[in-house]
C-alpha positions as a printed Julia matrix, in Angstrom:
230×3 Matrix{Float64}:
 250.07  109.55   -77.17
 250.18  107.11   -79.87
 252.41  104.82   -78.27
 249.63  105.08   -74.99
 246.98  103.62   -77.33
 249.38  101.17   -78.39
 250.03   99.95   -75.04
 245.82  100.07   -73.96
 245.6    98.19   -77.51
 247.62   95.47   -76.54
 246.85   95.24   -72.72
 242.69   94.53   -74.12
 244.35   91.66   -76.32
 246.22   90.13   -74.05
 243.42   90.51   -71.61
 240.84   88.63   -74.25
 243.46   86.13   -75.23
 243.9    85.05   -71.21
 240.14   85.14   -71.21
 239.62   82.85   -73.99
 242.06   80.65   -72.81
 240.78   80.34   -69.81
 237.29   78.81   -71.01
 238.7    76.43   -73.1
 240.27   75.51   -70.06
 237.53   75.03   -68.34
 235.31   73.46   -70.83
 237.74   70.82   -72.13
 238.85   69.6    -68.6
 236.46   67.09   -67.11
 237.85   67.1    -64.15
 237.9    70.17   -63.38
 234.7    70.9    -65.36
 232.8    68.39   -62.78
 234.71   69.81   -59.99
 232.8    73.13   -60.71
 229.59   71.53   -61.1
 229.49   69.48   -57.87
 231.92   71.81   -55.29
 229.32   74.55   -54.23
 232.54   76.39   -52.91
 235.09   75.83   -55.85
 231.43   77.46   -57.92
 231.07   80.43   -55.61
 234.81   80.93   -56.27
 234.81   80.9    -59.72
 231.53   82.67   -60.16
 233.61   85.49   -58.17
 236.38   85.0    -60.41
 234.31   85.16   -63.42
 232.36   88.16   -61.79
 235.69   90.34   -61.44
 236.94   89.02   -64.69
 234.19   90.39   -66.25
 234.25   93.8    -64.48
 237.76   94.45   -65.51
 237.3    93.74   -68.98
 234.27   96.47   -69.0
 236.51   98.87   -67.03
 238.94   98.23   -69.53
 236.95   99.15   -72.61
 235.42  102.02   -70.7
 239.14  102.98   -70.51
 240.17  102.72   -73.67
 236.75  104.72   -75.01
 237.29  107.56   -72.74
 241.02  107.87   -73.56
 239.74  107.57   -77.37
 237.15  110.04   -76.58
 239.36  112.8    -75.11
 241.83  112.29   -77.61
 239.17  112.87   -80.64
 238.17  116.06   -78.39
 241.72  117.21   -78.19
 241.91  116.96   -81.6
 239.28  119.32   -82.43
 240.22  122.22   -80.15
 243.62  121.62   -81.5
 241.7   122.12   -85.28
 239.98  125.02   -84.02
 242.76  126.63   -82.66
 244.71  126.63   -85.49
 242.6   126.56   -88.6
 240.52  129.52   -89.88
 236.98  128.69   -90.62
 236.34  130.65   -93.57
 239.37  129.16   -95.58
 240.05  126.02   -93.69
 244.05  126.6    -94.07
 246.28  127.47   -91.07
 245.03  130.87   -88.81
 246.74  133.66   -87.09
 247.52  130.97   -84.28
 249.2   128.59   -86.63
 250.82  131.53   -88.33
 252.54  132.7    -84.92
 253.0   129.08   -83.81
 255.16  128.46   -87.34
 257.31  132.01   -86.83
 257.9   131.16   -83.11
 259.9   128.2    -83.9
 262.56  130.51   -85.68
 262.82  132.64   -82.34
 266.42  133.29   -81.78
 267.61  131.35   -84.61
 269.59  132.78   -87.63
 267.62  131.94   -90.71
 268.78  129.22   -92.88
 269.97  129.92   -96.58
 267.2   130.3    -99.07
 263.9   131.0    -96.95
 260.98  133.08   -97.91
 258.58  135.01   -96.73
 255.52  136.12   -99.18
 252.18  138.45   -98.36
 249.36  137.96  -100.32
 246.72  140.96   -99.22
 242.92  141.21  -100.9
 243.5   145.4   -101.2
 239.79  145.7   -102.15
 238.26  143.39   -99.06
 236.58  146.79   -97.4
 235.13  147.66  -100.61
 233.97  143.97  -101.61
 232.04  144.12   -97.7
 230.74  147.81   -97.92
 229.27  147.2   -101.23
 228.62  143.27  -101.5
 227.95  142.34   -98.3
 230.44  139.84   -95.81
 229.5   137.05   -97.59
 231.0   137.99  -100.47
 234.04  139.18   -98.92
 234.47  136.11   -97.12
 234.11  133.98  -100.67
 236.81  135.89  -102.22
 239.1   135.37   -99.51
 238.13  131.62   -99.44
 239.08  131.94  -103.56
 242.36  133.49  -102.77
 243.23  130.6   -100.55
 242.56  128.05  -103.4
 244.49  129.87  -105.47
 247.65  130.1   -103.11
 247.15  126.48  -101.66
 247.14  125.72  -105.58
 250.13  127.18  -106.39
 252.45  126.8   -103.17
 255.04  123.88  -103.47
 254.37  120.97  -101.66
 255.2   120.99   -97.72
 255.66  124.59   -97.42
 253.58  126.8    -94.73
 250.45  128.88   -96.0
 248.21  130.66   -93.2
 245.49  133.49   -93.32
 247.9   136.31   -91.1
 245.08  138.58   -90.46
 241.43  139.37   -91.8
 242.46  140.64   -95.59
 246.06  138.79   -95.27
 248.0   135.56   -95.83
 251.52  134.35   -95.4
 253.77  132.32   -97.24
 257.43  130.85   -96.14
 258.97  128.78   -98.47
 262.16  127.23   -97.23
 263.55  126.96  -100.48
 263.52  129.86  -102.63
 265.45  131.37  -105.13
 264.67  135.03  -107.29
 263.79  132.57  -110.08
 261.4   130.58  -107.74
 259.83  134.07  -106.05
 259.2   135.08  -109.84
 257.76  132.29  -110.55
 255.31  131.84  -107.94
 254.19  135.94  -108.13
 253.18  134.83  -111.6
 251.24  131.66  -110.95
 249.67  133.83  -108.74
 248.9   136.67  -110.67
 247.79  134.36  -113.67
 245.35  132.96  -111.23
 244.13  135.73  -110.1
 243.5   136.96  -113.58
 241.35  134.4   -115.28
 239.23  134.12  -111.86
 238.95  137.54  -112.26
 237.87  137.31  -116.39
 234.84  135.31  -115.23
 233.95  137.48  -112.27
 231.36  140.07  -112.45
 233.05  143.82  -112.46
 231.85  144.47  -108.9
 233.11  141.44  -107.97
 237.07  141.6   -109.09
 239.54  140.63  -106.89
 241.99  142.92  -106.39
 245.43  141.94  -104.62
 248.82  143.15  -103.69
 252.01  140.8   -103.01
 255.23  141.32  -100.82
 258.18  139.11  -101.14
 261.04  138.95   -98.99
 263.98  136.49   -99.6
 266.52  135.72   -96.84
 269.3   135.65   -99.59
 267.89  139.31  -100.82
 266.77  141.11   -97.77
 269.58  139.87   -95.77
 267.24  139.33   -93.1
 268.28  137.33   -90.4
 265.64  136.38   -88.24
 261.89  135.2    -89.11
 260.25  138.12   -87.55
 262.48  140.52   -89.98
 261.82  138.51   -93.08
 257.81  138.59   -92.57
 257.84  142.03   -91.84
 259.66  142.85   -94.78
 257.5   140.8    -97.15
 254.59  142.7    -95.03
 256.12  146.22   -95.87
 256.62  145.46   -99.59
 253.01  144.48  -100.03
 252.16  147.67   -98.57
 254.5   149.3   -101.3
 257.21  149.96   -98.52
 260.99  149.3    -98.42
């Protein structure tokens, strides 16, 4: 695509250039300037010259706009389909988009799988209302977009859910991130109204630990573990 827009880029230069040169052409030849003037057939030509010239160029731009156009609407059905609105990080789409490209492929060394889960949501909804429930979550995904090294995938897997892979993770580096985390979590919580405490639960799942050897296995077991399985 961008080398398309490239390629209209240039063709609109080259087209104005040709244009331009053409005038000055026109205007700095005497001879042929007079010619233009006083031949009512070499006029009518170039008037019809001129005339198609001109229509081109308009097509052209029309071109380009449109093609500019569709791309800017691509681009926000793509955003749609694969962001969450509440959080603004990567949805359930994304999330299944990012798995599905480790379909049939042993996992490398050192990946990661984490599940970060609001345990109270219902309660926060039931008793607070959506809104609230919907501002915690958004709070959670600050917290984890705040804490998750740079480059690695973050997405809201389900209403109350989100998922982590790291690529590179060690036990050290899974400890380490559980208690950013939880140290987050903690002073949001300290200036939180009772009622209003965020309460969470957190699976991890390392490739190296689990011995998990596809992505599907290592998400589910990071899924299980935050639901206190093994």
């Amino acid at each position: 695509m961008k080398e398309f827009n490239k390629l209209k880029i240039i063709q609109l230069i080259i087209f104005i250039v040709v244009t331009i040169i053409g005038l000055v052409i026109v205007f700095t030849d005497a001879e042929l300037y007079q010619m233009i003037g006083f031949d009512p057939h070499v006029r009518i030509l170039c008037i019809i010259l001129w005339l198609v010239l001109g229509l081109s160029f308009i097509f052209m731009f029309l071109d380009y706009r449109l093609d500019s156009q569709l791309r800017r609407e691509n681009e926000e059905l793509n955003y749609a389909f694969y962001t969450d609105p509440d959080t603004g990080i990567s949805n359930r789409n994304s999330c299944d988009a990012y798995i599905s490209q480790f379909k049939d492929k042993i996992l490398p060394e050192g990946m990661a799988a984490f599940t970060v889960m609001v345990s109270n949501l219902q309660q926060l909804n039931d008793e607070l209302g959506y809104d609230k429930g919907d501002a915690v979550i958004s709070e959670l995904a600050e917290i984890l977009t705040e804490v998750l090294p740079r480059g690695e995938f973050l997405g809201r897997n389900g209403g109350d859910r989100f998922l982590m892979i790291l690529r590179k993770c060690s036990k050290t580096d899974k400890d380490k991130l559980i208690a950013e985390i939880d140290k987050a979590v903690k002073k949001r919580n300290a200036k939180a109204a009772p009622e209003e405490k965020m309460e969470y639960r957190i699976g991890a799942a390392l490739q190296a630990e689990r011995h998990a050897m596809t992505m599907h296995a290592l998400v589910a077991a990071s899924d299980h573990k935050a639901h206190g399985e093994d």
